[in-house]
N, C-alpha and C positions, 0 to 999 in steps of 0.2 A: 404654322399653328402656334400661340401663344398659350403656353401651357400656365398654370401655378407652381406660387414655389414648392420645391419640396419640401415634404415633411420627415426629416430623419429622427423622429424621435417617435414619433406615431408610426412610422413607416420604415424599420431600420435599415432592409435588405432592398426595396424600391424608392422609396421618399413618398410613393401616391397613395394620394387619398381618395377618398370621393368625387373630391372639387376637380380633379385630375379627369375619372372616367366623363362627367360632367362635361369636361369642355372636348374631351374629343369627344362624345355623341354630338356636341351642340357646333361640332364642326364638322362633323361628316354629314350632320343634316342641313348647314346652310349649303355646301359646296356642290351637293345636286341640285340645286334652285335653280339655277343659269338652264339644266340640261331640262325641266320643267317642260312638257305640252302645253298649249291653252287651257284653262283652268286648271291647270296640275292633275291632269286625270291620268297623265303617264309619265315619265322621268325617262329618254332615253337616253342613255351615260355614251359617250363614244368608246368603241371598240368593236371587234371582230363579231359580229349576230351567230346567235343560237341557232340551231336546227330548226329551233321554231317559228321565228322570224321576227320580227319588227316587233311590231303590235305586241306579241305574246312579252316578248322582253321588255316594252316599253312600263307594261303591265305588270313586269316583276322589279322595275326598278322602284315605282310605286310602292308596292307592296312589300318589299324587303327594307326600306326606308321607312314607309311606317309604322313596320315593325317594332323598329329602331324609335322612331320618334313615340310610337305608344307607350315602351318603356319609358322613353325621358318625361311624358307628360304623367303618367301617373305616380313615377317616381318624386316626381315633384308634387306632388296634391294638384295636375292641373296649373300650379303657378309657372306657369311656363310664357315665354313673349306669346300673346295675340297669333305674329304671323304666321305662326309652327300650327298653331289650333286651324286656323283660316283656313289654309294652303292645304290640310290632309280632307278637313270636311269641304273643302271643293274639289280635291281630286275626286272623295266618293260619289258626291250626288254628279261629277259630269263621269266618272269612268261607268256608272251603270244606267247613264242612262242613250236608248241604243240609238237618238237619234244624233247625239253629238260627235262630232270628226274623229274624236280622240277615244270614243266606247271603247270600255273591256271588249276582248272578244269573251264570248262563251262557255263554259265547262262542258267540254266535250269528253268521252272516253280517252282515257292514257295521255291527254293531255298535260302541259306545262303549266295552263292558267289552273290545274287541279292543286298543285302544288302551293300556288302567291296565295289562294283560295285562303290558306292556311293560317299564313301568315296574316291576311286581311282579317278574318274569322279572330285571332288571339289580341290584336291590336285595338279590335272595338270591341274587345273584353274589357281590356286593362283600359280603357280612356271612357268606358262607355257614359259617366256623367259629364265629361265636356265635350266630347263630340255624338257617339248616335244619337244620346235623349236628347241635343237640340238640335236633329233634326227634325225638319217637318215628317207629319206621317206619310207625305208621297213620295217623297225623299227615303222613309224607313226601308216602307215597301219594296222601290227598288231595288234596294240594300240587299236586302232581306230575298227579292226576287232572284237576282243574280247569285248570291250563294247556294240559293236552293236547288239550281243547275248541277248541283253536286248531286242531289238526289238519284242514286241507281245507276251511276257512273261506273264502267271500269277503271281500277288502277291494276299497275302494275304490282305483283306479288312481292311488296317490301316495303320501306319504311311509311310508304303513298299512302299503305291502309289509314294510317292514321292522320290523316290531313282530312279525309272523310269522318274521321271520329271528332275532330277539335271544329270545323267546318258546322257541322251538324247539332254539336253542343251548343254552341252558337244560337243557332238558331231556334233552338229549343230554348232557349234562356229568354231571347226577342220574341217568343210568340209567335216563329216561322214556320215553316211545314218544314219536319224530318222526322225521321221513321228510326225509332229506340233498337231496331234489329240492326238496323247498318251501323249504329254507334258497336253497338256490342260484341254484333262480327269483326269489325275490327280490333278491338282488344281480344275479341278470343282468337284471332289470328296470328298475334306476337306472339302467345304462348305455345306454339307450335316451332316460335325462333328462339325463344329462350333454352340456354344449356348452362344451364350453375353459373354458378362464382358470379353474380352480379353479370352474365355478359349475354347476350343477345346476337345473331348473328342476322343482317340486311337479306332477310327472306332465307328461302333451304338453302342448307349448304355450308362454305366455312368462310364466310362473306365479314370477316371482321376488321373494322375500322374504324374509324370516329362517328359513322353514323351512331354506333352504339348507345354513345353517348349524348351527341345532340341534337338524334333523333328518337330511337328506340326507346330509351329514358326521359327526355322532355316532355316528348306527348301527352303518353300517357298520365305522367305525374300532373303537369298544367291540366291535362281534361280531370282528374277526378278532382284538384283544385277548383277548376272551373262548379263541376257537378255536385261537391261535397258528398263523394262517396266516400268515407271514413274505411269501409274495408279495402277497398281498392288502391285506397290511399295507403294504407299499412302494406297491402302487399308490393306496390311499388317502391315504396321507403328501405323497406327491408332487404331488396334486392339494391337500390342505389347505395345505400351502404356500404352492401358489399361492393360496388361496383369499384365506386370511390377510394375505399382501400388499398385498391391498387393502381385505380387509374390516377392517382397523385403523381405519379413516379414519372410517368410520361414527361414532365418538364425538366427542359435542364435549368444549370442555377442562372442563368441569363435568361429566361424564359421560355428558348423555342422550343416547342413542342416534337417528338418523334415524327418526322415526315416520313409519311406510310397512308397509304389507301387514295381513293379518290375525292373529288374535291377539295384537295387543300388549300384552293384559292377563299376559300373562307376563313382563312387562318386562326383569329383566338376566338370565334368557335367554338375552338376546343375547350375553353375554360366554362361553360354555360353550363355543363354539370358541376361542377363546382359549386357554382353559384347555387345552381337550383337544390342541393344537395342543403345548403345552408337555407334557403327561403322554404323548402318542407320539412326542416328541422330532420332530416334525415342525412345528415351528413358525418361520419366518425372524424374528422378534421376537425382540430381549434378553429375556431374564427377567424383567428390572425394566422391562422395558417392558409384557409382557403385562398383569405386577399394576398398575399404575398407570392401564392403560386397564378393568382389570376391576374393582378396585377404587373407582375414580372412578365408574364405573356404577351398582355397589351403594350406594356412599356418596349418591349422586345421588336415588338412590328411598328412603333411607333418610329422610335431610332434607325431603322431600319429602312423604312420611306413605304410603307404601308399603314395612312395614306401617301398620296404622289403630292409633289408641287400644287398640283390643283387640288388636294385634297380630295382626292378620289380614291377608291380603291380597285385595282386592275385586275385583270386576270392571270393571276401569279404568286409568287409565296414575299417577297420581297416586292422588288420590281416586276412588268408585265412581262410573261413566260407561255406567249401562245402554245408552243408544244408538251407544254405539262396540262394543258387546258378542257374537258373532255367537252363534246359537241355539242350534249344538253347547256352547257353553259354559255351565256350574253355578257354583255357589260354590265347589266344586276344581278349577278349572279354572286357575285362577294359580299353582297351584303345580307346576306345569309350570317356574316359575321356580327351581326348585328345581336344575336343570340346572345353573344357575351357580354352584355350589358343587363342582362335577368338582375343581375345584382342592384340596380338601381331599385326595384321594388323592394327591396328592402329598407325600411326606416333608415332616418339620419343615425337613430342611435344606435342602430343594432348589431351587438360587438363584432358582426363581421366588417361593419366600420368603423367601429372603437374601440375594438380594441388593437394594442402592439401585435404589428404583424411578429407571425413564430416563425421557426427556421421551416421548410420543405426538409426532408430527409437528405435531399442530396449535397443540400449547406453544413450538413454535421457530420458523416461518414460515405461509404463507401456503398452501394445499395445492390444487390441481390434478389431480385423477386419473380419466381415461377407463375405463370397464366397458365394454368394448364388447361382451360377453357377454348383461348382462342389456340393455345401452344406457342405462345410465347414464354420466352425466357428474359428480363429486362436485365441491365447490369449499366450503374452509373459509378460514376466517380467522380469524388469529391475536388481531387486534387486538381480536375482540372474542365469539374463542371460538364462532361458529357454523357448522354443519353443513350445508348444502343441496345437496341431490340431484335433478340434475335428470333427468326421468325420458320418455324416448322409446325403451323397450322391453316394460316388465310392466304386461301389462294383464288376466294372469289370464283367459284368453280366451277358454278352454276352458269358463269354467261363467260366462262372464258373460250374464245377461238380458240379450237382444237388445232387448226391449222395456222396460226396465226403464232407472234411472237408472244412468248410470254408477257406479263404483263407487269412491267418493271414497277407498279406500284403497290403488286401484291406475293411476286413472286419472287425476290430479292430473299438471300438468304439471312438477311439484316437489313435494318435501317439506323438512322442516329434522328440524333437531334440538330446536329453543323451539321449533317450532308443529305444529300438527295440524291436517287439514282440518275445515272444516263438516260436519256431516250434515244431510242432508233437500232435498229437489228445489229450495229458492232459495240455496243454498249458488251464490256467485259466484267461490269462491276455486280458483286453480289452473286457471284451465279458460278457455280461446279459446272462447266459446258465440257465435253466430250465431242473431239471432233473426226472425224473420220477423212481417211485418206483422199476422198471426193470432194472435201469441203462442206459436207453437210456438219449439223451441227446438231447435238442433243440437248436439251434443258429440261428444265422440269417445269410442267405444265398443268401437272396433278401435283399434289402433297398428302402422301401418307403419314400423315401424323403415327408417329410410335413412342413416344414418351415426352415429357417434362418434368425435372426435378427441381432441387435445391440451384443445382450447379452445370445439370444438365439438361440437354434437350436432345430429341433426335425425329428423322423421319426417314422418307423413301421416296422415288419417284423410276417412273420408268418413262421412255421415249424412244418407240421404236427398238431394238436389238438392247439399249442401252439400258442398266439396270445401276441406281446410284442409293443405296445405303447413306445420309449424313451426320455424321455426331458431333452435337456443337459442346465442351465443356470451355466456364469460365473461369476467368483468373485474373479478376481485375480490372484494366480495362480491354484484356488480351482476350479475344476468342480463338480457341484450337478447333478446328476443324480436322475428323474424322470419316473420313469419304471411303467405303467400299464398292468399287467400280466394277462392274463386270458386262464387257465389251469384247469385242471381236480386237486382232490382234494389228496391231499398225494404227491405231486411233492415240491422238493428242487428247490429255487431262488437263485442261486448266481451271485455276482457281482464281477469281477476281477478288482484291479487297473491296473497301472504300472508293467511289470515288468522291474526290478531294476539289472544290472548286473557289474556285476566287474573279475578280475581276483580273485580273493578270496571269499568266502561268506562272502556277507551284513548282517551284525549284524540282526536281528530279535526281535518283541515283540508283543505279545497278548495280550486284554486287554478288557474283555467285547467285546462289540461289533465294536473295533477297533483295527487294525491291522497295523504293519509296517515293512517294510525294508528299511535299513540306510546304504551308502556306506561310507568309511572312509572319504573320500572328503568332507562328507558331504549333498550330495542328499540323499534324504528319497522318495520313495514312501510310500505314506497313504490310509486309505480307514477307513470310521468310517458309519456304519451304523444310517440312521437318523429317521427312519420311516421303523416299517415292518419286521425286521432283527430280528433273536436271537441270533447269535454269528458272528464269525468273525475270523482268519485264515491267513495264509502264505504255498503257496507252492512252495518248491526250487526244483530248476533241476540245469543239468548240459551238458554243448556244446548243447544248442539249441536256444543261443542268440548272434547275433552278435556283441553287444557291449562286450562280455566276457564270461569265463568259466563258470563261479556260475552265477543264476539270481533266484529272489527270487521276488512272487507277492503277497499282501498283496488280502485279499479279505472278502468281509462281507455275509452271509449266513441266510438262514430263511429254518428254517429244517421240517417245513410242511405248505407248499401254502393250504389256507382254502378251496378253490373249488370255480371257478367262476371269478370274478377279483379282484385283489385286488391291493392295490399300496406298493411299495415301492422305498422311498428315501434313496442317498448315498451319501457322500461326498467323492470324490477321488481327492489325491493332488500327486504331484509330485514337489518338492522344495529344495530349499538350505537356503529357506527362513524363517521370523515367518510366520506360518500357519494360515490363516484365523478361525477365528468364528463363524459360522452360525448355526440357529436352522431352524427346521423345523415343521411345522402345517397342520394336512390334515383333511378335513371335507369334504367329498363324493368323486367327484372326482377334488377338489380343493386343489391345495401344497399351501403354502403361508410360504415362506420363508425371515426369518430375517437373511440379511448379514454381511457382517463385518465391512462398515461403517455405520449400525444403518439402511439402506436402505429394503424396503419389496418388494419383487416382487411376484405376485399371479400367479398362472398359472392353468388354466381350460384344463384339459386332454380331454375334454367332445369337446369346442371347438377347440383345438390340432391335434383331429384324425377326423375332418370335413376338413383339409389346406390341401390333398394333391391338388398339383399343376403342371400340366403337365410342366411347364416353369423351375421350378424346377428340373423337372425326367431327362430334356434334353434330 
């Protein structure tokens, strides 16, 4: 891909400008042209099929492309090359009409094509005077016929409501048949997932993740944009505000994003509230601060090789990562990432593109910030640019297998911004497991949320016999864990850090009751046992981490739990940095820990597991 120069003077901390996202849209939309059907009525990308099949994916690589290309045309006034115009208004009049090879399938109930619907629906928003108006009106009708397939469709109870809301607006605005109760059922259906602090939860439950943001928030904001509801509008503003506030934080100073929740194959994505946060004037971020953290993003995945050689985007975070991949997803399914280009609707001049990018918070100090919404705790460092999110809230609860593994992208007792969990049942990383003399294994599979503060966090889970108490305080880029264990007597306590992945295996070292792995670059995950432990440990695997082939998790162990409860502390780091100091002190069930600027904080596990708080469970 042949990029523009940088601009370090407009652009101090990325060099990109405009002209930058520009040519990657204007290259990720020539590079599916080759994969094109007959008249472009489907784009099927190569890779591993969706659940849905063929046809439904063919349908979404269409549709999440044009997406993409509706941004870049209207972003431009329409001046865009001829064949970009040509190529989307002959995809639509052959994808709906049902006599051609290559037809849309259908909008069926709980369907996939419910979903592209959406996207198809917001793209001949944004482009509608150079493609729907010139189409013929048999041509509309079609248009217009096939979305209205949406009409009285089941979706699934989450973020699907609203693909029926922005689908439906549509067609109200074309003069189509839809019915103002299903628009509006769906917006009064997110406020049954809305719990404070700007955040939203993907249907009942504590289902929090990125959809939050570039779905929960998009919609709705784009449909009362669409509609010009001025109240609807203010109260969505109001709430992305907040949202924004803190979901700045999520990037580290390189750009990558907290890897956490499902679909990450869409990658900056995650920047699209951002953007849209600045295009409904409802953003508390400078201008030059939104682009610097949305840019730094793109640039991030760019460097990175997402896109691939062929200029594709795969199914993975980096490179293609079938096991991090979930089943609804095809070979279009990452251009979902296509969202983070919202920013182009914004004028040439509009100082979120003129003006000097500002620093992100994590370019100037050290960050500390409580979610006590989703129960997150975040903590970034400056010194050496990382991201970690410590997480005693989302566990996705509602569809999680009771019998099944937990589910390493929601059930991790952290995440970063460099790392990504393990996949597969010996995955160690992230996770307080209790093991019993038979080899069975406990984990938490529920999260009782019981606090978030400034500096702390904590929860609970139970699994069978096994009962785990965990209190995370920070200290930098150092998390101490606080685990109250109460198990029957001959069971193993292990505690997983980080795991640490590279193209190569990370150097390794044991050492008493501390443990590590070190990538050439320099990041170490740590894990040193503080209280409780007898040894300490590394286990490597290999192709079960998205950030690389090798990944290697440091972890501290106590090889016979007494019977009854007992505690144990740990100190887990993930750094590029010097590692903090801390000791630790327990006298019944009271930690009292000495930190690295000389500071003590005391923590009563006794009153710990008296906080749970419904406002919290959300």
């Amino acid at each position: 891909m042949r990029l523009p120069e940088t601009d370090t003077r407009l652009s101090s901390y990325t060099g990109w400008t405009r002209a930058h996202w520009e040519s990657v849209a204007d290259h990720l939309l020539e590079s599916v042209v080759p994969y094109a059907t007959d008249d472009f009525a489907q784009f099927r990308l190569p890779g591993r099929a969706s659940r849905s099949g063929r046809v439904s994916d063919g349908l979404e690589g269409f549709a999440r492309t044009f997406l993409l290309a509706g941004l870049r045309i209207a972003g431009a006034g329409g001046d865009v090359p001829p064949a970009l115009l040509e190529r989307y208004a002959a995809g639509l009049v052959a994808g709906t009409d049902p006599a051609h090879p290559y037809a849309w399938p259908e909008l069926s109930d709980m369907s996939q094509p419910l979903v592209e619907a959406a996207s198809v629906a917001l793209a001949l928003h944004e482009t509608r005077p150079w493609l729907y108006d010139r189409l013929s009106p048999a041509q509309q009708e079609r248009v217009l016929a096939w979305l209205a397939g949406f009409l009285g469709r089941r979706t699934p109870a989450n973020n699907w409501v609203l693909f029926q809301v922005i689908v439906e607006q549509f067609l109200a605005e074309a003069g189509g048949p839809h019915d103002p109760a299903e628009i509006a059922g769906g917006l009064e259906r997110i406020e049954e997932w809305y719990v404070g602090d700007g955040w939203y939860s993907d249907g009942k439950g504590k289902n929090f993740d990125y959809y939050c943001g570039w779905a929960l928030h998009l919609y709705p904001s784009l449909w009362a944009r669409m509609a010009g509801d001025t109240a609807r509008q203010e109260l969505y503003a109001g709430r992305l505000r907040t949202f924004l506030a803190q979901y700045q934080h999520l990037f580290a100073a390189d750009g990558g994003p907290v890897h956490q929740g499902r679909s990450l194959i869409y990658r900056f994505a995650t920047v699209a509230p951002l953007w849209l946060g600045a295009l409904t004037g409802a953003s508390p971020l400078p201008a030059g601060r939104t682009r610097r953290i949305a840019s730094g993003t793109l640039r991030h995945f760019v460097e990175r090789g997402a896109p691939d050689g062929r200029g594709l985007l795969t199914c993975g975070w980096y490179d293609a990562f079938p096991p991090g991949t979930q089943d609804y997803s095809g070979p279009g399914s990452p251009y979902w990432a296509s969202k983070a280009f919202l920013g182009l609707l914004l004028p040439p001049d509009h100082p979120a593109w003129t003006d000097a990018e500002q620093a992100a918070p994590i370019d100037g100090a050290d960050q500390t910030v409580a979610m006590p919404a989703p129960g997150w705790l975040l903590h970034a460092t400056h010194a050496d640019g990382v991201v970690r999110l410590v997480n005693h809230g989302s566990d996705r609860d509602r569809v999680q297998d009771p019998s099944g593994w937990p589910d390493p992208h929601y059930l991790r007792l952290a995440y970063t911004s460099h790392t990504g969990p393990d996949l597969g049942p010996e995955a160690v990383d992230g996770q307080l497991a209790v093991l019993s003399p038979d080899g069975a294994v406990s984990r938490r599979r529920r999260i009782e949320p019981l606090a978030t503060g400034e500096r702390l966090a904590a929860s609970a889970y139970q699994d069978g016999p096994v009962r785990v108490v965990t209190v995370s305080v920070i200290d930098g880029p150092a998390e101490i864990r606080i685990h109250q264990v109460t198990a029957p007597a001959g069971h193993r306590v292990r505690d997983g850090g980080y795991a640490l992945a590279w193209h190569e295996p990370p150097t390794t070292l044991v050492s008493g009751l501390s443990a590590l792995a070190r990538r050439p670059d320099g990041l170490a995950s740590a894990v040193r046992g503080l209280h409780g432990y007898t040894g300490a440990g590394v286990v490597t695997a290999k192709d079960v981490n998205a950030f690389g082939r090798h990944s290697a998790t440091p972890y501290t162990i106590c090889d016979a739990h007494q019977g009854g409860t007992a505690v144990y502390v740990s100190l887990i780091l993930l750094t590029a940095a010097e590692p903090p100091t801390v000791e630790a002190r327990v006298e019944g069930d009271e930690v009292v820990l000495r930190l690295s600027g000389g500071d003590e904080v005391s923590v009563r596990l006794g009153e710990i597991a008296g906080l749970l708080d419904d406002r919290v469970c959300g």
